[in-house]
C-alpha atoms as one frame of an Amber mdcrd trajectory, in Angstrom:
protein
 101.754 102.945 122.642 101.975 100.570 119.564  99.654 100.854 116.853  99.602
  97.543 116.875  98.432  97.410 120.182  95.477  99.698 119.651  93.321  97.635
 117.614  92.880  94.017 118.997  90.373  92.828 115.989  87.743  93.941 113.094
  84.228  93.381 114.033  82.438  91.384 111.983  78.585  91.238 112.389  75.848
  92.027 110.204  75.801  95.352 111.319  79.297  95.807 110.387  78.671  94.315
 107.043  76.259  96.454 105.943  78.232  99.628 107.639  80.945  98.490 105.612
  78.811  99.328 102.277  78.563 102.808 103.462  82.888 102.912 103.769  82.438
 102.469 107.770  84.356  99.731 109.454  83.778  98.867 112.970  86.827  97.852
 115.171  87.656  96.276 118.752  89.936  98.801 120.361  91.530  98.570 124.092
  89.236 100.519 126.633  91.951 103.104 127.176  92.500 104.485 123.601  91.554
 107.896 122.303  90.081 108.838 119.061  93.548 110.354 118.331  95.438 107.327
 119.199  92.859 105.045 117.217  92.902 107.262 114.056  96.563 107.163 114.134
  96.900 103.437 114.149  94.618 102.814 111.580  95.794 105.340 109.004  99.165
 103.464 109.675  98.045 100.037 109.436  96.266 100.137 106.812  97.482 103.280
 105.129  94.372 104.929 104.625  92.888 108.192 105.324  89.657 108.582 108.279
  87.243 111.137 107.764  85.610 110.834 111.147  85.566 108.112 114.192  83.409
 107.232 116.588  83.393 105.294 119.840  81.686 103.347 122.347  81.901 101.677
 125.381  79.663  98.678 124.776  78.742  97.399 128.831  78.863  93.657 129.600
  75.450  91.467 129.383  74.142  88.416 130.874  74.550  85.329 128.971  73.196
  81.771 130.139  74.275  78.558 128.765  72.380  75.267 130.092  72.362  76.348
 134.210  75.223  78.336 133.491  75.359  81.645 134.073  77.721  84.239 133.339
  78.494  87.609 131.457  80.326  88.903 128.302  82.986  90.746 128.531  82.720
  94.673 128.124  84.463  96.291 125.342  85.228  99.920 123.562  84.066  99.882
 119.892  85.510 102.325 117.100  83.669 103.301 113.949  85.510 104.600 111.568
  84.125 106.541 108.441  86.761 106.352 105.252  87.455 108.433 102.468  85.553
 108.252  99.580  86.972 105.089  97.393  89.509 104.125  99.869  88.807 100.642
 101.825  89.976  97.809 104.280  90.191  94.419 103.408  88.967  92.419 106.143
  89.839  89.069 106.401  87.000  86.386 108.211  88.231  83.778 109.954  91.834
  84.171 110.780
């Protein structure tokens, strides 16, 4: 599979931020990918070098809106710890 195809965004929360302090970026990753297949993509993309990863499936949640009701979507999270003075620039808002 692409590398491209691995990663579908950077998370960016608060959480995230203040990971990101601490050389850990969080990422979006399709439910299907393995730490193997993540690490690989990012080390190409952005041509740095992963000390460890970790994942998550995060489950779906009830959300309301007015008498809406409805869920969010479920999703696989990556965090990925970097080597010491290495780091991603993460662009907010494109």
């Amino acid at each position: 599979m692409r590398h491209e195809k691995i990663i579908k965004k950077a998370l960016i929360t608060e959480k995230a931020d203040r990971l990101r302090e601490m050389n850990v970026y969080q990422f979006e990753v399709i439910p299907r990918a393995t730490k193997r297949q993540i690490k690989e993509a990012i080390e190409k993309l952005f041509n740095v070098e992963i000390i460890d990863i970790k994942t998550a499936n995060m489950p779906r949640k009830p959300r309301r809106l007015g008498r809406s009701e409805g869920y969010t979507s479920a999703y696989k999270k990556a965090s990925v710890t970097l080597k010491a003075g290495q780091k991603i620039e993460i662009v907010e808002g494109v």
